[in-house]
C-alpha positions in Angstrom: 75.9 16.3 77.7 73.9 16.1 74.3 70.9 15.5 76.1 71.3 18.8 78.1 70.3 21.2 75.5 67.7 19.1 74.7 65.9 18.9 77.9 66.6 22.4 78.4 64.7 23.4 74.9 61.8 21.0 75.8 61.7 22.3 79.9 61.4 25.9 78.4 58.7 24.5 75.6 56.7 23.5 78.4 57.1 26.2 80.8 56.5 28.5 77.4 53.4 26.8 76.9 52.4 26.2 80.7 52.2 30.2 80.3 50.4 30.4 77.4 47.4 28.1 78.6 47.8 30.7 82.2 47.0 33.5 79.4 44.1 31.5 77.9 42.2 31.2 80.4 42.5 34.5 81.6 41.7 36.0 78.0 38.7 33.7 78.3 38.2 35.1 81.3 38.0 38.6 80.5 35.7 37.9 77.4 33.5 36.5 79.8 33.5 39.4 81.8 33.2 41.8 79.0 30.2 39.8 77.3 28.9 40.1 80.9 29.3 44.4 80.6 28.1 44.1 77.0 25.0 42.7 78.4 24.5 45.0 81.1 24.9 48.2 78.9 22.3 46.6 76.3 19.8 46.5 79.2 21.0 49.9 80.3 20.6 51.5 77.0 16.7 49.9 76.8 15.8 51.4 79.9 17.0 54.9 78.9 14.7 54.2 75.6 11.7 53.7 77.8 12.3 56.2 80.1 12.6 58.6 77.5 10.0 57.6 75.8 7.9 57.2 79.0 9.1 61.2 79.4 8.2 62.2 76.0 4.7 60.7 76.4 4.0 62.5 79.6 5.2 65.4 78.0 2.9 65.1 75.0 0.1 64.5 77.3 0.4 67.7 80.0 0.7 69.5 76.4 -2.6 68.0 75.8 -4.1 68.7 78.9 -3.0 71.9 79.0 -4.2 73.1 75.5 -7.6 71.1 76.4 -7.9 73.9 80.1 -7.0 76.6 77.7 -9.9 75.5 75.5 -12.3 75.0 78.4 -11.0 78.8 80.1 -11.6 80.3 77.3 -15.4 78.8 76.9 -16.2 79.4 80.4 -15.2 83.1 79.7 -17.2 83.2 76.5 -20.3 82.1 78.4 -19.7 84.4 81.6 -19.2 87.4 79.4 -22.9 86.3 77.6 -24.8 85.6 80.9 
């Protein structure tokens, strides 16, 4: 009978720790899989950063342009109005 409660504490020890190597590798496995979307949201946030600043040059340059026709309209003018 002694070595009852004895094998009874040691069975539940292992069956304890049976369950917390199960939890382990699953908390290793959802670090994985966050490191993973970590990752992923790095490379999305770059390619927001170079889209926007893709959109901010082509903005920049049709403001360009644009103030470059009104230039040019406004010489053409000038020289019709003189001939």
């Amino acid at each position: 009978m002694a070595d009852e409660p004895d094998n009874l504490v040691l069975q539940l020890l292992r069956e304890i720790r049976a369950t917390l190597d199960e939890h382990s590798e699953e908390f290793k496995s959802v670090g994985r899989r966050l490191d993973h979307i970590d990752q992923r949201l790095e490379e999305v946030h770059e390619t927001l950063y170079t889209v926007a600043g893709a959109a901010v040059h082509a903005n920049v340059r049709h403001d360009t342009v644009a103030e470059r026709l009104k230039t040019l309209e406004e010489r053409v003018s000038r020289l019709e109005e003189k001939a």
